[in-house]
ChimeraX commands (.cxc) that place a marker at each C-alpha (Angstrom):
marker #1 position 7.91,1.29,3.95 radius 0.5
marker #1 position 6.91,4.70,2.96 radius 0.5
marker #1 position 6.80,7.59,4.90 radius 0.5
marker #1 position 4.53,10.25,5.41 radius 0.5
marker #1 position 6.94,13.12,3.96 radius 0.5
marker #1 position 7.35,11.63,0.81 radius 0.5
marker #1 position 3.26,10.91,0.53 radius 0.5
marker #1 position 2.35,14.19,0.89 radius 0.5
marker #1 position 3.31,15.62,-1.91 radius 0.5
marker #1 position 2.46,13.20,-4.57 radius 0.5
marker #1 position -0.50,13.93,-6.70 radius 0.5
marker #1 position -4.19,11.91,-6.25 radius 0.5
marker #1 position -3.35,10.24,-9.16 radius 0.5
marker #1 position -0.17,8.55,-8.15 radius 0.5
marker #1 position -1.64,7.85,-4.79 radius 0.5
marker #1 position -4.02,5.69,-6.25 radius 0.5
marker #1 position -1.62,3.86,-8.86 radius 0.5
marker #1 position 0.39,2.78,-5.66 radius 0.5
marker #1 position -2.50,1.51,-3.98 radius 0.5
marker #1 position -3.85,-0.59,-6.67 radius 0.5
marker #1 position -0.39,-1.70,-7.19 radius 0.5
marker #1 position -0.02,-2.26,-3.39 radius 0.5
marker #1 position -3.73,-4.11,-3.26 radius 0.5
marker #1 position -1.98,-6.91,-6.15 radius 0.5
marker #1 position 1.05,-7.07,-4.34 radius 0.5
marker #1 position -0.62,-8.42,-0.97 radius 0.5
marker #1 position -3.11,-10.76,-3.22 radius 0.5
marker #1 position -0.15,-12.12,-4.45 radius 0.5
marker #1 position 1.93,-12.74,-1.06 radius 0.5
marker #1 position -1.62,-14.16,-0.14 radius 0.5
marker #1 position -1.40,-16.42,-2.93 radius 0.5
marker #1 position 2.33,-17.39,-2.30 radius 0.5
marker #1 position 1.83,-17.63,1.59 radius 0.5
marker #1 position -1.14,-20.49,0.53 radius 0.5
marker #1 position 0.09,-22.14,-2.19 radius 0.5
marker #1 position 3.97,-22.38,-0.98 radius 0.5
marker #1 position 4.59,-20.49,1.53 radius 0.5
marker #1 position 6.89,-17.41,1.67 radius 0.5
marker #1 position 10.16,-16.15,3.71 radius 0.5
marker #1 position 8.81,-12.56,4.77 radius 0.5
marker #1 position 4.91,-12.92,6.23 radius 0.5
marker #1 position 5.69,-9.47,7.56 radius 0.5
marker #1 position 5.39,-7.86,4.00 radius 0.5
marker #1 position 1.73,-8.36,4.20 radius 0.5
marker #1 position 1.71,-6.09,7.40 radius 0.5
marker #1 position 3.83,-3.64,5.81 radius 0.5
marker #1 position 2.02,-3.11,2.53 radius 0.5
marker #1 position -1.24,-3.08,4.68 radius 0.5
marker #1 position -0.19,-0.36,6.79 radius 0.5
marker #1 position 1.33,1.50,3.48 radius 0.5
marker #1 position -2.27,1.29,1.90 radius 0.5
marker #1 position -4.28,2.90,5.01 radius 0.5
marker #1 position -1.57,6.01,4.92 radius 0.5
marker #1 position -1.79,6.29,1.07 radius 0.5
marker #1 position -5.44,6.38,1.97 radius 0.5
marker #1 position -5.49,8.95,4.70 radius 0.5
marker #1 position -3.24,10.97,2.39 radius 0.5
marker #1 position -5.86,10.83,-0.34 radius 0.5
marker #1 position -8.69,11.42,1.55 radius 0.5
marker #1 position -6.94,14.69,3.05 radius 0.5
marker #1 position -6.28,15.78,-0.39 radius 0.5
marker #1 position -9.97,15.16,-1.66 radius 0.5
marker #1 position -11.64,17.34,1.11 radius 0.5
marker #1 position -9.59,20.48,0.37 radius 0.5
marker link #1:1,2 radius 0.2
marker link #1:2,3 radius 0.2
marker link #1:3,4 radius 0.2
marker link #1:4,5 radius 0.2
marker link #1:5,6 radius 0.2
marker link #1:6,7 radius 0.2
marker link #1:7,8 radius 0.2
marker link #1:8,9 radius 0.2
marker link #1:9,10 radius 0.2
marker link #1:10,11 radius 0.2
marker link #1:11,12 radius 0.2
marker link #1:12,13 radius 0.2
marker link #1:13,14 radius 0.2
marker link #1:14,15 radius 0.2
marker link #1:15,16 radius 0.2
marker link #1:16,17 radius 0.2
marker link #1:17,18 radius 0.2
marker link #1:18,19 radius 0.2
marker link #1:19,20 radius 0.2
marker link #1:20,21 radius 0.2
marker link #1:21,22 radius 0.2
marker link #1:22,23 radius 0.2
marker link #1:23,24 radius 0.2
marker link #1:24,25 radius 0.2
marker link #1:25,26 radius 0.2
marker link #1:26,27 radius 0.2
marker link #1:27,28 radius 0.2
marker link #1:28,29 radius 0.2
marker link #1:29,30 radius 0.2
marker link #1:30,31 radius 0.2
marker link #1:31,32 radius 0.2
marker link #1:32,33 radius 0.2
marker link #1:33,34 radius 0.2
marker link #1:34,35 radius 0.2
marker link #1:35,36 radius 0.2
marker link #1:36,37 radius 0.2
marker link #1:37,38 radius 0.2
marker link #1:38,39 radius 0.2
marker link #1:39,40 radius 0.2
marker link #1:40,41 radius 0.2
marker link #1:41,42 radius 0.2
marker link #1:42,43 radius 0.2
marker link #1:43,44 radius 0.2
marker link #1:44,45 radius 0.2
marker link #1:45,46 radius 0.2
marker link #1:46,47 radius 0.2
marker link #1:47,48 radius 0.2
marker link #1:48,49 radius 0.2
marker link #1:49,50 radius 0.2
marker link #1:50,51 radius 0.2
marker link #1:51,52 radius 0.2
marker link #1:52,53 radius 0.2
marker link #1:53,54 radius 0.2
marker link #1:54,55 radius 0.2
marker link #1:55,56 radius 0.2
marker link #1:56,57 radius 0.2
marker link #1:57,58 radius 0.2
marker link #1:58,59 radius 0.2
marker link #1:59,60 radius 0.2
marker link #1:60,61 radius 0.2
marker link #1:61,62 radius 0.2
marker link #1:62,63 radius 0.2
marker link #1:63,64 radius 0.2
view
């Protein structure tokens, strides 16, 4: 999980290379979760939550 501390003081551009690689990682769990199954359901939670702070990061950064 990543915290808020650390977010803060990347750059836009790294924000949103994390959550485009954060958006394949769920579509893949999805996948898994359908198709097999998976041990940890919870990572879809975790990644979601980690993609609306990357977001509220970025959009604090864009209206400065």
């Amino acid at each position: 999980m990543l915290k808020m501390n650390e977010i803060v003081s990347w750059d836009e551009k790294a924000l949103v290379a994390k959550i485009e690689s954060l958006k394949s990682e769920v579509f893949t769990i999805r996948m898994q979760k359908v198709t097999s199954g998976i041990e940890k359901p919870h990572k879809i939670k975790d990644n979601k939550r980690d993609i609306a702070r990357l977001y509220t990061v970025l959009n604090r950064k864009s209206e400065k």
